[in-house]
VOLUMLUM-563380 format. One record per residue (C-alpha): residue number from 0; residue in one letter; x, y, z. Coordinates in steps of 0.05 Angstrom, whole numbers, plus 32768, in hexadecimal, padded with zeros to 4 digits. Layout:
! VOLUMLUM-563380
+-----+-----+------+------+------+
:   n : res :   xx :   yy :   zz :
+-----+-----+------+------+------+
: NUM :   A :    X :    Y :    Z :
...
+-----+-----+------+------+------+
//
This chain:
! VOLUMLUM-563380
+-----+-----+------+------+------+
:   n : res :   xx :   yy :   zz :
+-----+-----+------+------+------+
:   0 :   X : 7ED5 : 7F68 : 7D3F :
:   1 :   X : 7F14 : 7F8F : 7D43 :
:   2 :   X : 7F2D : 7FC9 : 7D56 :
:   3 :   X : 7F65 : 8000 : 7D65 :
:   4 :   X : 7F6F : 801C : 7DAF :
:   5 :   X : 7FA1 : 8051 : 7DBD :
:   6 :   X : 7FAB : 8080 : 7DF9 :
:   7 :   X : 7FD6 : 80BA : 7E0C :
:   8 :   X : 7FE4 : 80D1 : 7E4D :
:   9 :   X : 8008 : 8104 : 7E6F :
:  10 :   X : 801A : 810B : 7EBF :
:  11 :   X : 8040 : 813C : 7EF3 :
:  12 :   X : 8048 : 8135 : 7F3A :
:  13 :   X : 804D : 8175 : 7F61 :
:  14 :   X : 806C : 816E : 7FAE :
:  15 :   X : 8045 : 81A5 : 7FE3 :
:  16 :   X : 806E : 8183 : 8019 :
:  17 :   X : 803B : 8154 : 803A :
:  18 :   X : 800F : 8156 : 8002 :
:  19 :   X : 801E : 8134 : 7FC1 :
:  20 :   X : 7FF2 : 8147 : 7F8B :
:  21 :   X : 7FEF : 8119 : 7F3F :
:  22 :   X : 7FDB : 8141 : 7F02 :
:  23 :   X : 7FCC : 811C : 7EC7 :
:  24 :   X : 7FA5 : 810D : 7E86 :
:  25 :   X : 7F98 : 80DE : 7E58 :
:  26 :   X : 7F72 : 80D8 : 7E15 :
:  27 :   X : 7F5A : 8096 : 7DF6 :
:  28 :   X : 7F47 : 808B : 7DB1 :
:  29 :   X : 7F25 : 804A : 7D9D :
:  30 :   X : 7F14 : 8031 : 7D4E :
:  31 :   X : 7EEC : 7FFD : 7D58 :
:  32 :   X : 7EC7 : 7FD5 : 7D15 :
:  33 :   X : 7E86 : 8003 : 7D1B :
:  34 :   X : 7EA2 : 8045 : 7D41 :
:  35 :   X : 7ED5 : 8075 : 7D4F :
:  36 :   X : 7ED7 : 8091 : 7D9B :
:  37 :   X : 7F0A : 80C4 : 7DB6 :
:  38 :   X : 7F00 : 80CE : 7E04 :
:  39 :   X : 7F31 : 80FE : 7E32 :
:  40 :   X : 7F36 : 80E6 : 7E7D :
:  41 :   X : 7F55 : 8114 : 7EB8 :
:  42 :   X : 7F7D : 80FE : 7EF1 :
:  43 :   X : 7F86 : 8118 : 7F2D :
:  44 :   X : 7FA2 : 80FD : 7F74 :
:  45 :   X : 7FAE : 8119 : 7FB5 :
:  46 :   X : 7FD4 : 80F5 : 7FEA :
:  47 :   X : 7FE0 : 810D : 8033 :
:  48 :   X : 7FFA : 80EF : 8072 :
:  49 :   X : 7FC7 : 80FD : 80A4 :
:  50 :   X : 7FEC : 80E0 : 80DD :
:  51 :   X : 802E : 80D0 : 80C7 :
:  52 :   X : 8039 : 8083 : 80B4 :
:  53 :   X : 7FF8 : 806F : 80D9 :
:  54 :   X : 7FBB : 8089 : 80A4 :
:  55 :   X : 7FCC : 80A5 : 8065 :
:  56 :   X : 7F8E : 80C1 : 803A :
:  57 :   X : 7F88 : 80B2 : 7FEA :
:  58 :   X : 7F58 : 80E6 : 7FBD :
:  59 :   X : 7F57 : 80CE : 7F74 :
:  60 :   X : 7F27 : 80E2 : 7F3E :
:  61 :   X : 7F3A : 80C2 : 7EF3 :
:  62 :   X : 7F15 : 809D : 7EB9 :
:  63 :   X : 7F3C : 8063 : 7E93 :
:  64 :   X : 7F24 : 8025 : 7E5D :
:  65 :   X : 7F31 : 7FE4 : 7E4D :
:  66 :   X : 7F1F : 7FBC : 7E0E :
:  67 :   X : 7EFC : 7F7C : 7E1C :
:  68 :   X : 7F17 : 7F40 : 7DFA :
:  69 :   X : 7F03 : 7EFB : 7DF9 :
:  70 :   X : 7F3E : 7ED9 : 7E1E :
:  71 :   X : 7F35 : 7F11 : 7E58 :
:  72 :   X : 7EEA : 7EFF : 7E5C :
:  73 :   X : 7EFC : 7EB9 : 7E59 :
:  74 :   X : 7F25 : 7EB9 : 7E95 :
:  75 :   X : 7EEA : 7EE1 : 7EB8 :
:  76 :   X : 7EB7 : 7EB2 : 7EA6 :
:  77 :   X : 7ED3 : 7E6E : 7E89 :
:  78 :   X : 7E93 : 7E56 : 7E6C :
:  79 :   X : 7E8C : 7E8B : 7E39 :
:  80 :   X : 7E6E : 7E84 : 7DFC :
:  81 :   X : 7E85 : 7E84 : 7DB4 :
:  82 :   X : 7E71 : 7EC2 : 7D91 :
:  83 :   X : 7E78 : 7F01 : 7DC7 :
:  84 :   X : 7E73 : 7F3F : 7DBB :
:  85 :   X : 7EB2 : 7F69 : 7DD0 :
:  86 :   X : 7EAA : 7FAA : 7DEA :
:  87 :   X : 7ED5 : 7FE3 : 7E04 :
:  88 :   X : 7EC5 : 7FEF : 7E49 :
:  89 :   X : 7EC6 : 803A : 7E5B :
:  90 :   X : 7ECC : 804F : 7EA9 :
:  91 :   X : 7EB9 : 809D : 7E9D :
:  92 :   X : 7EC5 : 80BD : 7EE7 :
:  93 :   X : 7EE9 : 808B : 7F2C :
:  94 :   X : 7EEC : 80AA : 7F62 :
:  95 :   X : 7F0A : 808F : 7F99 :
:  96 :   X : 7F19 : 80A0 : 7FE5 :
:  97 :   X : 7F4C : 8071 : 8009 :
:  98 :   X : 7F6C : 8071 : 804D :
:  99 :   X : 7FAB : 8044 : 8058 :
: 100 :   X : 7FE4 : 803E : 808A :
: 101 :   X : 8009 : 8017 : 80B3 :
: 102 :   X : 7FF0 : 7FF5 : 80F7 :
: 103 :   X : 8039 : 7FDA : 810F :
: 104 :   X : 8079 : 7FD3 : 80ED :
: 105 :   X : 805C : 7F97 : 80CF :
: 106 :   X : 800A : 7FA7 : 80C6 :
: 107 :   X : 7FF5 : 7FCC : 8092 :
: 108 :   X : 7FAD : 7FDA : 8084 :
: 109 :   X : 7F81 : 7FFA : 8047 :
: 110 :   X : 7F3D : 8019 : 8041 :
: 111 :   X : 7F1A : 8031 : 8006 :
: 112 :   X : 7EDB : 8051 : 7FEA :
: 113 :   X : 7ED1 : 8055 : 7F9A :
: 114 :   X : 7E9B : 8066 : 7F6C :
: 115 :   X : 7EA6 : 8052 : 7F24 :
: 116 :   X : 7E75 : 806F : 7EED :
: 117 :   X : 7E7F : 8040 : 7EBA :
: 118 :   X : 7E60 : 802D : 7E6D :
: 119 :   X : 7E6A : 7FE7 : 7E4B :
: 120 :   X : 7E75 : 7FBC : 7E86 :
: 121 :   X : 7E6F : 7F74 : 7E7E :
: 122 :   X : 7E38 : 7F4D : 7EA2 :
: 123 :   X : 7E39 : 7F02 : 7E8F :
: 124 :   X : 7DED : 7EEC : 7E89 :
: 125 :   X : 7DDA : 7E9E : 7E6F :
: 126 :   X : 7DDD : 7E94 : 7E2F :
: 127 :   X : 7D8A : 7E85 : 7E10 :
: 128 :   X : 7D7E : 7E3D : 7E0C :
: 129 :   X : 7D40 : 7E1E : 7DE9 :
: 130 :   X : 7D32 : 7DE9 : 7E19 :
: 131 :   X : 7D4C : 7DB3 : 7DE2 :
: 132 :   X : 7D8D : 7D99 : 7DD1 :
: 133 :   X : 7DBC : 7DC3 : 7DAF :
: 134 :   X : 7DED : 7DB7 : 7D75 :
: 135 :   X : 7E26 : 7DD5 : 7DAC :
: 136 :   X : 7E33 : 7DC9 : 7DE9 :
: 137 :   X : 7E31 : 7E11 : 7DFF :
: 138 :   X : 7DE5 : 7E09 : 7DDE :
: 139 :   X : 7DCE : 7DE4 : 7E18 :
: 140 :   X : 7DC1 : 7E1D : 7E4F :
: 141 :   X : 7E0A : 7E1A : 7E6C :
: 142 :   X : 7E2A : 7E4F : 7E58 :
: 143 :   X : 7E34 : 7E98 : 7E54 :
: 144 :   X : 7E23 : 7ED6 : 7E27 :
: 145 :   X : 7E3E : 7F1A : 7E38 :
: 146 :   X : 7E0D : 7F5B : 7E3E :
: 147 :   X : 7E2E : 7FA0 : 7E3E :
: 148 :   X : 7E09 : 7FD5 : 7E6B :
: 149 :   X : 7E1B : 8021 : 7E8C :
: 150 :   X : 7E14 : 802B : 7ED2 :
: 151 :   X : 7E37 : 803F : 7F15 :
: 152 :   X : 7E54 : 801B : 7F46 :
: 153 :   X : 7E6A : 8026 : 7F8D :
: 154 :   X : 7EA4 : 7FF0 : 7FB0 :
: 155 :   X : 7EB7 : 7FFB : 7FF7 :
: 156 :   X : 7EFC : 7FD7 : 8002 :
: 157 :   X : 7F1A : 7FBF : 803C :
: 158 :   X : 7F5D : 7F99 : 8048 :
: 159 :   X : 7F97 : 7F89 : 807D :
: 160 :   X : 7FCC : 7F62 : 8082 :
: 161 :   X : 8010 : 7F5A : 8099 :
: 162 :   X : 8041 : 7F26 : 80C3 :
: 163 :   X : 802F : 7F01 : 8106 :
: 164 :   X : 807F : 7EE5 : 80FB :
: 165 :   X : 80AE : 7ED8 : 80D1 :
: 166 :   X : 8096 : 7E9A : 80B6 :
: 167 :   X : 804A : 7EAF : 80AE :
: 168 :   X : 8029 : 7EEC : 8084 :
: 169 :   X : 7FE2 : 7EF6 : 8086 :
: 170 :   X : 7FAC : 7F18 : 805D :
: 171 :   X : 7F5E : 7F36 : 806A :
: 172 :   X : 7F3C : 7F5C : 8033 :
: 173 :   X : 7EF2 : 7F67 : 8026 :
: 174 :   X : 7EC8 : 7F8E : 7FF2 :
: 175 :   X : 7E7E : 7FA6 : 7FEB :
: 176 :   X : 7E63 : 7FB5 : 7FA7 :
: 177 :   X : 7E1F : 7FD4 : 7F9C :
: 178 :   X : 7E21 : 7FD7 : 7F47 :
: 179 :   X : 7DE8 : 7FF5 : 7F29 :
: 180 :   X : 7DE4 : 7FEF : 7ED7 :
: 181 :   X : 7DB2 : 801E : 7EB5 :
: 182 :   X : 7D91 : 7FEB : 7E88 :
: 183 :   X : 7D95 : 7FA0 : 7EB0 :
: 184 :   X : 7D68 : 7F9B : 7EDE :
: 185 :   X : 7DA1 : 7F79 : 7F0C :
: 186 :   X : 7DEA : 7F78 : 7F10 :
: 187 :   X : 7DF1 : 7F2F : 7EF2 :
: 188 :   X : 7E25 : 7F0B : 7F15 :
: 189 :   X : 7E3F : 7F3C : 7F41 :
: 190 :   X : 7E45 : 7F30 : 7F82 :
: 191 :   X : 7E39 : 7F6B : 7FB4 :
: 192 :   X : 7E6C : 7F4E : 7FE1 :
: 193 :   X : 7EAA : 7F2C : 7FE6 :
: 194 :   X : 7EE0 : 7F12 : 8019 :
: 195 :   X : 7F26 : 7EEF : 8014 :
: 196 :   X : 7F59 : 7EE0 : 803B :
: 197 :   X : 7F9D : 7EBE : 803F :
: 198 :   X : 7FD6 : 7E99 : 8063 :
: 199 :   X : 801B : 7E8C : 8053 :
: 200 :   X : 8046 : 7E67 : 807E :
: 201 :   X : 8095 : 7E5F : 806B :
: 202 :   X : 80A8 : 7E1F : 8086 :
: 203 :   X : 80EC : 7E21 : 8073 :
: 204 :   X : 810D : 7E34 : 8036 :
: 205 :   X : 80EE : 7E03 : 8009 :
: 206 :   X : 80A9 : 7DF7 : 8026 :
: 207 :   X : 8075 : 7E2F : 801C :
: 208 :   X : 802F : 7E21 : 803A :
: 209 :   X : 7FF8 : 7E50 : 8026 :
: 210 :   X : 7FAD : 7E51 : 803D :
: 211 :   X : 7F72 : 7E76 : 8019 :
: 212 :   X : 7F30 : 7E8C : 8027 :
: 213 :   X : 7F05 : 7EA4 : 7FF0 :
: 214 :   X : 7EB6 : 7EB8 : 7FFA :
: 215 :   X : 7E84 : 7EDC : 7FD1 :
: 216 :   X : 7E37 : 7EEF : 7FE4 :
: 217 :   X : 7E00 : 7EDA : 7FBB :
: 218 :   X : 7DF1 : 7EFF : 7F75 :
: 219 :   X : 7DBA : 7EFF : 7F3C :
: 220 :   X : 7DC3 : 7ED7 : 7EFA :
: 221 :   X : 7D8F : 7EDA : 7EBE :
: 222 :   X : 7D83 : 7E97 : 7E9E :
: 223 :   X : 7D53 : 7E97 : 7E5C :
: 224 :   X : 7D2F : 7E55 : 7E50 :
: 225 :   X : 7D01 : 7E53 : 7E09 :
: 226 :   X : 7CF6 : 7E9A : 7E0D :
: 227 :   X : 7CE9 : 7E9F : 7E5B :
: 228 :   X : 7D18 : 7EC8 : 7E7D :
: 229 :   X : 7D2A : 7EBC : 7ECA :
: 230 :   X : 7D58 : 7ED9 : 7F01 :
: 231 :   X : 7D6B : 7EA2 : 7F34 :
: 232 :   X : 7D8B : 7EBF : 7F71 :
: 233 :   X : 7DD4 : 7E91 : 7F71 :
: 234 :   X : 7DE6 : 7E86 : 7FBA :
: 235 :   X : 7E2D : 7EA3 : 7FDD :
: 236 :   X : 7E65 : 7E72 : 7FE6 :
: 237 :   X : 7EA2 : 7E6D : 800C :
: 238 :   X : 7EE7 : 7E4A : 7FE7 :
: 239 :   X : 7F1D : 7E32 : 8015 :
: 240 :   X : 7F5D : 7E1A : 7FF1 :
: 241 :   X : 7F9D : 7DFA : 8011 :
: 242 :   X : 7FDD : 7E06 : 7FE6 :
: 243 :   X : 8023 : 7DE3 : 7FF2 :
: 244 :   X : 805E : 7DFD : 7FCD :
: 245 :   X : 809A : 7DCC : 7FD6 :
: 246 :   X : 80E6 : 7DE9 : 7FB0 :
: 247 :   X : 8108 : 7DB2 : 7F90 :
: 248 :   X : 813C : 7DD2 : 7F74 :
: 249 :   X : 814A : 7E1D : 7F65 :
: 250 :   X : 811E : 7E19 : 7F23 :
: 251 :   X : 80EE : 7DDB : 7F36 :
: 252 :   X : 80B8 : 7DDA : 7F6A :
: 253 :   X : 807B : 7DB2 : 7F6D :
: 254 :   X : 8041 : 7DC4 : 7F88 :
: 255 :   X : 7FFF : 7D9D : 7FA9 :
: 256 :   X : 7FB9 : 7DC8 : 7FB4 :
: 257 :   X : 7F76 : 7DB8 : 7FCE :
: 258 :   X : 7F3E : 7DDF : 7FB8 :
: 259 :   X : 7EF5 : 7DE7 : 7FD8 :
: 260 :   X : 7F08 : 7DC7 : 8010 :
: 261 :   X : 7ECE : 7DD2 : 8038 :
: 262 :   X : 7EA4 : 7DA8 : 7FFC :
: 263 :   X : 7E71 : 7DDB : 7FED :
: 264 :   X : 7E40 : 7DC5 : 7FBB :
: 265 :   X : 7E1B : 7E07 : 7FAC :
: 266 :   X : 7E28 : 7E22 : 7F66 :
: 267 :   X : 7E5B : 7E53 : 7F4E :
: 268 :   X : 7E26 : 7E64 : 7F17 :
: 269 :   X : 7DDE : 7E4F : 7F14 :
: 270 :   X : 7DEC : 7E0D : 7EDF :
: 271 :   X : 7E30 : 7E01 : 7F00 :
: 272 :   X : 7E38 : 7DDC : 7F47 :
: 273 :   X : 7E84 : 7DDB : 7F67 :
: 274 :   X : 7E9F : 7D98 : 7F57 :
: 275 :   X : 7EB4 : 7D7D : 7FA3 :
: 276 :   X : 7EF5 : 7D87 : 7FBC :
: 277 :   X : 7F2E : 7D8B : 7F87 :
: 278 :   X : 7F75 : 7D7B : 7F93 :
: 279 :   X : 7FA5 : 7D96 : 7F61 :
: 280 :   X : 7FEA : 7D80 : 7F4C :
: 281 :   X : 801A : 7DAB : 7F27 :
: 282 :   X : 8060 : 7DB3 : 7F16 :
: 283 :   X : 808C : 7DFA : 7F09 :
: 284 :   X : 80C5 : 7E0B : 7EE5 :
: 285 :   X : 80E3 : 7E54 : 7EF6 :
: 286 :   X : 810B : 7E6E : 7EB0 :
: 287 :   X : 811D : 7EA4 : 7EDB :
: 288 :   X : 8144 : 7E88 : 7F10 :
: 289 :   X : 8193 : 7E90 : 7F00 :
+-----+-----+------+------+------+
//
């Protein structure tokens, strides 16, 4: 598989006091190994203060692409198979209605509202297995294949965050999807919600301590065993992670993390249960840091 992606795109910004409007346009050919496709995407956005710093509304409408490849659906979905096949994905029309603003001098907050209508979207789905043993590994019923479909899909966004001093920052956000393809009969593993959070505390100079939260509700996964297909029902899980960041010089720091620390055992996938708690060990470099 190969192929050629190039895009064009032209924008102005026109100032009605209050209002700021974005005009734009861009056109995207792609020459892929068994077609040629030319699509033309409008932009527009509209941004007004509603009441001055404290809500701000967003209007968008725009279409955009992006060209699968293996090491981006890799890093999605680490137990994919040799042997994809690689896609562009197309989102035709987003749409999206947002609200932001700031609570206090140091809360900000962020609501949104956006419906994507979308072709060639990845859904990871198991890969067939025969029941036997396989020449591969990835033979065996443990990994992934990647189905393309069309659809629309709806995400309601939701996020604060801001300082309680200066030594901590926080962060809230939460998301509900409701993706509907054309062709699958479900969304495979998507979940239709989400949740995170995060805490950093600055201890001093050297010492950074952060805290994460990480959940996502249950989802649908197709597994195909000699020729019979079934969709198990993979349950929600929540991920709490501890992360210590210690500066031993101006270039090295070293840096200690648990992971899973609440020692869930349900599966991140239906042929994969989390391994226990993890502790991680790592050491940086910074190039950058003259």
């Amino acid at each position: 598989y190969h192929a050629l992606n190039t895009d064009l795109g032209v924008q102005t910004e026109l100032d009605f006091g209050d209002l700021m409007v974005n005009l734009g346009a861009k056109g995207w050919g792609h020459n892929g190994t068994s077609n040629t496709t030319f699509r033309l995407f409008p932009e527009i956005e509209l941004n007004y203060p509603l009441w001055g710093r404290s809500l701000e509304a967003n209007l968008s409408f725009r279409g955009q692409y992006k060209q699968h490849e293996t090491n981006s659906l890799v890093t999605i979905q680490a137990f994919l198979a040799p042997g994809a096949g690689l896609q562009p994905q197309i989102d035709k029309q987003i749409m999206r209605l947002g609200f932001n603003g700031a609570i206090t001098d140091l809360w900000q907050y962020n609501l949104g509202a956006e419906f994507r209508n979308f072709e060639n979207q990845a859904y990871f789905i198991g890969r067939p297995w025969s029941g036997g043993q396989g020449a591969y590994a990835y033979d065996n019923g443990n990994s992934f294949a990647v189905n393309y479909d069309s659809g629309n899909e709806l995400k309601i966004t939701a996020k604060i965050n801001g300082r309680l001093s200066q030594q901590w920052d926080i962060a809230l956000d939460a998301a509900m999807i409701d993706n509907r393809p054309e062709n699958n009969a479900e969304p495979w593993n998507i979940p239709g919600f989400s949740f995170g959070g995060s805490g950093t505390f600055h201890v001093n100079e050297q010492l950074l301590l952060t805290a994460q939260l990480l959940g996502y509700g249950p989802r649908k996964e197709q597994r195909m065993v000699a020729d019979q297909i079934v969709a198990e029902t993979v349950k929600g899980f929540i991920d709490t992670q501890l992360h210590l960041n210690y500066a031993l010089t101006k270039n090295f720091s070293a840096t200690i993390s648990g992971i899973n620390l609440l020692n869930q055992s349900n599966g991140l996938w239906a042929n994969y249960p989390v391994q226990g708690v993890r502790v991680n060990l790592g050491l940086q470099y910074n190039f950058n840091a003259f």
